[in-house]
N, C-alpha and C positions, 0 to 999 in steps of 0.2 A: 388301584381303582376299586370301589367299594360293589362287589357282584352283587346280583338281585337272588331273595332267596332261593328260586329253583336252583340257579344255578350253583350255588355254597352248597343244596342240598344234597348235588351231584359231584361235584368237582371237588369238595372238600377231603381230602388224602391226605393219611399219616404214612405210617408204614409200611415199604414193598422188601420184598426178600431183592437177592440178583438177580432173577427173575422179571423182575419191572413188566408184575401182570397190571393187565389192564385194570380188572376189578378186585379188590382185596380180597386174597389168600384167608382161610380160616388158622388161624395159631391154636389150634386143640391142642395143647400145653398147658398140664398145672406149673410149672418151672421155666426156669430159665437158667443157663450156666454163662460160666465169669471166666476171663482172660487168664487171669494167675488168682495168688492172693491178694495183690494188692485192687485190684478190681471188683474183688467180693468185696472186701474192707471197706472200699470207700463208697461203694453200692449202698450200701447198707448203713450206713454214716451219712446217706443221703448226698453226699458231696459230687455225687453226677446224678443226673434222670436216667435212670433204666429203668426197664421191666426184670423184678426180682423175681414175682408170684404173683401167678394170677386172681389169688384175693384180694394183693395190694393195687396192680394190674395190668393188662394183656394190651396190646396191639390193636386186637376189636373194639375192644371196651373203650379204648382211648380215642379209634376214628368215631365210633359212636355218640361219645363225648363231647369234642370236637364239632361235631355236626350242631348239636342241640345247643351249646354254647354261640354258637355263630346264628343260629335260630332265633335265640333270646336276650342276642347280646350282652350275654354273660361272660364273666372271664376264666369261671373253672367250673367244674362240673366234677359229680361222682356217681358210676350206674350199677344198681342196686337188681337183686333180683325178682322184685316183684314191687308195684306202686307202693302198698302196704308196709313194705320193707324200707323201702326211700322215707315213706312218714314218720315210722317210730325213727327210724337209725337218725333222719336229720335233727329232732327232736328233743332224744337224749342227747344228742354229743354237744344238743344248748343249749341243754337244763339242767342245773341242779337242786335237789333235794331243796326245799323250800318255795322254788319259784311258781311265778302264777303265769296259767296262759288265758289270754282272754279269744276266743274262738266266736264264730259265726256256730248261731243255731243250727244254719240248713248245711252240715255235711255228711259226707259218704256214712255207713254205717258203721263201718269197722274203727274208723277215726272214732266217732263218738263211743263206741267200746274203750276204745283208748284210754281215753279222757278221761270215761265214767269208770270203769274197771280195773286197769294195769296201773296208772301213773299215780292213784294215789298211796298207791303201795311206798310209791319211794317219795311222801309227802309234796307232789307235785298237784297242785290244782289248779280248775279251771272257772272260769262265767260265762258264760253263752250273750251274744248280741244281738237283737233282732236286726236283720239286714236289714229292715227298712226304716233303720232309727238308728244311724251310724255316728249320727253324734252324739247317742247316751252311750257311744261307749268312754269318751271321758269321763265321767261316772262311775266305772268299772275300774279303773288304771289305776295300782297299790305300788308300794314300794317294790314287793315281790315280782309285779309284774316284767317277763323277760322278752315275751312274745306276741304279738296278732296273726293269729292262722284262719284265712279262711279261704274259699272255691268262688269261682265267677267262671261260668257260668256252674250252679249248683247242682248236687248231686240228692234226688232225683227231678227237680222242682223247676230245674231249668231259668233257676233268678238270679237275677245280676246285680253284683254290689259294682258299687264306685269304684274303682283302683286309685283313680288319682285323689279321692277323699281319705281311702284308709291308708295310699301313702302321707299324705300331710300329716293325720292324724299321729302316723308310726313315729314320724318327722320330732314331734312337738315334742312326744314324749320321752325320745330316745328307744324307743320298740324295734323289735324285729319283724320286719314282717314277712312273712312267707303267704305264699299264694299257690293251690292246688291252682294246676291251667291245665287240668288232663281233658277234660269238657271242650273248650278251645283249640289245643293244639298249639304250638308255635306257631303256624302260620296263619291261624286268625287273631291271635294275642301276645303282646310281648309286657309281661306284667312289671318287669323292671323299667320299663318307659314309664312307667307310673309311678315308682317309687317304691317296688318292691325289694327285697335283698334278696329274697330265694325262691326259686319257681322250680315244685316239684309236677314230676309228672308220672303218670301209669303207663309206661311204653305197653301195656299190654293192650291199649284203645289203641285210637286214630295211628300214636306212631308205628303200628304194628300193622294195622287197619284186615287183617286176616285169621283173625284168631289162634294162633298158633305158635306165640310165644308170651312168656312171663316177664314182665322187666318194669324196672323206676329207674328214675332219673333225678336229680336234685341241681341246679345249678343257680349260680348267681357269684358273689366278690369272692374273692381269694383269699380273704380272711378267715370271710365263715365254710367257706369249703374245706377248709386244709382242716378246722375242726371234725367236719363232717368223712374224711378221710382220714384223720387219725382214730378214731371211734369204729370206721367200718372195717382198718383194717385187721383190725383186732379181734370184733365182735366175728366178722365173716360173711356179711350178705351182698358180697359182689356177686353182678352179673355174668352169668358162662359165659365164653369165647364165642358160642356157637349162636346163643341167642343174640349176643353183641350185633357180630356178623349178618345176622338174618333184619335186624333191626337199622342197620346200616344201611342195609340195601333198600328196606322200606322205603327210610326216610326221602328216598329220591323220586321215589312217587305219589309224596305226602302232599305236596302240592295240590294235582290233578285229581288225586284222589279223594280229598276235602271239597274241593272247587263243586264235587259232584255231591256228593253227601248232602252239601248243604244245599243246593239247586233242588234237590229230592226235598228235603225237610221240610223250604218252606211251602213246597206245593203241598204236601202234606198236611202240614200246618195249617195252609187255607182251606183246604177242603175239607178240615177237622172241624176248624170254626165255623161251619154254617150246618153241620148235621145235625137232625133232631133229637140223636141218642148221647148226646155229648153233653156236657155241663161247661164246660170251660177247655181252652187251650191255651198252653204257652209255648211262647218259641219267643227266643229274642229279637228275632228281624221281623216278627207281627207287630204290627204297628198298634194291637192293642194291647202287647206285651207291655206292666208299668212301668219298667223299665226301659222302652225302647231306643229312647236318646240318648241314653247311658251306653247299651251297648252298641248303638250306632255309633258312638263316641272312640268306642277303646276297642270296637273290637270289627273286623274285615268282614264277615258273615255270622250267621248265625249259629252256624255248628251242626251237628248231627242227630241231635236227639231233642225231642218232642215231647211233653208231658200232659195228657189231659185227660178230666174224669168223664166216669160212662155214667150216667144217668142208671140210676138205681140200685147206688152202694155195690157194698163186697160181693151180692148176689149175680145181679148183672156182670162187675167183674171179672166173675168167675168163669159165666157163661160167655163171655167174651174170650177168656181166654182157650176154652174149650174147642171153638170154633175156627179159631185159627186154623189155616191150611196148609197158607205158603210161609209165613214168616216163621222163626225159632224163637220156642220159650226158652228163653235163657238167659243166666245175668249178667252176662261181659256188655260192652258196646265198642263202637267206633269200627265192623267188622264190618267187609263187604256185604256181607248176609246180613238184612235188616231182623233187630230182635224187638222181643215183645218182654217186658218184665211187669211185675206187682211187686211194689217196692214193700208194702207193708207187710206183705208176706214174705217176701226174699231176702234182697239187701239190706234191709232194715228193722230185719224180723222181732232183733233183739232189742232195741227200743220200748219203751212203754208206750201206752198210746197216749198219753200227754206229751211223752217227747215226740210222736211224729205228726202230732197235728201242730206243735210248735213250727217243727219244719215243713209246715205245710204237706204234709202227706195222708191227704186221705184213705180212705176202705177203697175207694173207687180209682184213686189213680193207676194212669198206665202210664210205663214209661216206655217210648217207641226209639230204639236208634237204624233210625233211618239209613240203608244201606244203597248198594250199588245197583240193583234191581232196576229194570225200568218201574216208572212212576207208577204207570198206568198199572202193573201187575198189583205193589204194593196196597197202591189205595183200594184195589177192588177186592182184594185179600182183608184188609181191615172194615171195609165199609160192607161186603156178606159178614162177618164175625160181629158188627155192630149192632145190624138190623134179628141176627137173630136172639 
């Protein structure tokens, strides 16, 4: 019988010692040892599934895995030590030197580092798409091209592409497409219902949702994972045991803990939209979001994070940010503790300012991830810091 996801969230178990503890044991273990020789030999010949090394991987790492694959209805999965880590490692182990990727304008910042900086080193290039013209990107598609990477909901702009359009599109051309769903979560998005092949995520957000550990995530077909693990075991960016573990345990209260985030968001949201010190807000579940039938479409709520400008450029920004009391300036999100960030300054710093009004990033935006606080704290916290 097919469980509902709380329940996979919580009930989903690999390995227990003789012990048969209730909640899984941490394996702080870089190693593991073999029967005789003939157990190492065939270990390592692959010709049975063990745990050799916990680069290759651990017991945590594998319940963890496990979970987020049942999440996305994925069939394998591999967990990396940091979101950033999950995007170059899935990246290289499916590019080579010559290939083209065609990407979404509006991504994280370090991605577009990427792209712009590292990859052309080993003659990999890219083209930028505008989200809201997803059909010029057949116009963009070369021989080279190997890949489509892009975010729904976006990093910091909170906009939503099509999934079930850029999967057709992936369809037609024979593309890969991968889709950041750290903004989402699995339990508001499952981007492979769409038509995605691989759904990376920053366990360090929502699936962590406490800020206090590092971790990625990569999953989707067994094809392109076992790429994606022969590549990482070699290069080295698996996730610790310990983080695993911590990350595990999250996930069983990722449910209720999203259910609330986003309940905060869009009171937020609405009460952004009608003050006098604001220019504009987005959230996906506002109904004046352009997007909103889109992501009413593909996605469960609207998520955690809130983006909207303060009237009066980087100035006023500034002094907005100053005035904060209760919230944290900080750049993580998805964390009980709601944060406050300026992406044009922070996350995005290293952009040009043509690439960040490309991606819609003004002097004036803020980007808010709405946390576990009562409402009524948050909004009178942002609305004194607005007015002054």
């Amino acid at each position: 019988m097919k469980k509902k996801f709380e329940t996979e969230a919580i009930r989903t178990q690999t390995e227990r010692t003789q012990f048969l503890e209730h909640s899984a044991p941490m394996y702080l273990t870089s190693s593991f040892v073999f029967e005789d020789a003939e157990d190492m030999r065939a270990s390592f010949a692959e010709e049975k599934e063990r745990n050799i090394y916990s680069r290759y991987s651990n017991p945590n790492s594998n319940e963890f895995v496990a979970k987020v694959c049942k999440m996305e209805g994925a069939e394998a999965g591999f967990a990396f030590a940091s979101g950033m880590a999950a995007v170059f490692s899935t990246l290289a182990a499916l590019l080579d030197s010559g290939d083209h990727i065609l990407s979404a304008a509006n991504i994280f910042g370090s991605t577009h580092s990427l792209f712009n900086n590292f990859f052309p080193k080993w003659n990999i290039s890219h083209s930028y798409f505008k989200i809201d013209d997803l059909e010029s990107i057949d116009g963009l598609v070369t021989e080279k091209t190997k890949l489509i990477y892009a975010e729904s909901p976006t990093n910091p702009g909170v906009d939503i592409l099509d999934l079930e359009v850029l999967g057709k599109i992936a369809k037609k051309h024979g593309l890969i497409l991968i889709i950041d769903n750290c903004f989402a979560s699995p339990y508001l998005q499952q981007p492979i219902k769409f038509g995605a092949d691989l759904v990376i995520h920053s366990g360090t957000k929502l699936m962590d949702g406490q800020g206090r550990v590092l971790a990625g995530i990569t999953v989707g077909s067994t094809a392109l994972i076992d790429k994606v693990y022969r590549f990482s075991r070699i290069t080295g960016p698996a996730l610790s045991p310990f983080n695993a573990w911590v990350l595990s345990k999250s996930l069983e209260t990722l449910a209720i803990r999203v259910d609330r985030h986003c309940e905060n968001a869009l009171k937020l949201a609405e009460f952004l939209e009608g003050h006098a010190e604001v220019n504009w807000v987005k959230y996906p579940f506002l109904k004046s979001h352009p997007k909103y039938n889109v992501a009413k479409k593909q996605m469960k709520a609207g998520g955690c994070v809130v983006a909207f400008e303060v009237k009066g450029g980087l100035e006023a920004g500034q002094n907005f940010f100053d005035a904060i009391k209760l919230l944290s300036l900080s750049a993580n999100l998805g964390d009980s503790r709601s944060i406050v960030t300026h992406p044009a300054s922070t996350t995005h710093s290293k952009l040009s300012e043509e690439e960040r009004m490309t991606a819609g990033i003004t002097s004036g935006m803020v980007r808010i991830s709405v946390g576990l606080e009562h409402i009524d704290d948050i909004i009178a916290d942002i609305d004194q810091a607005l007015r002054k």
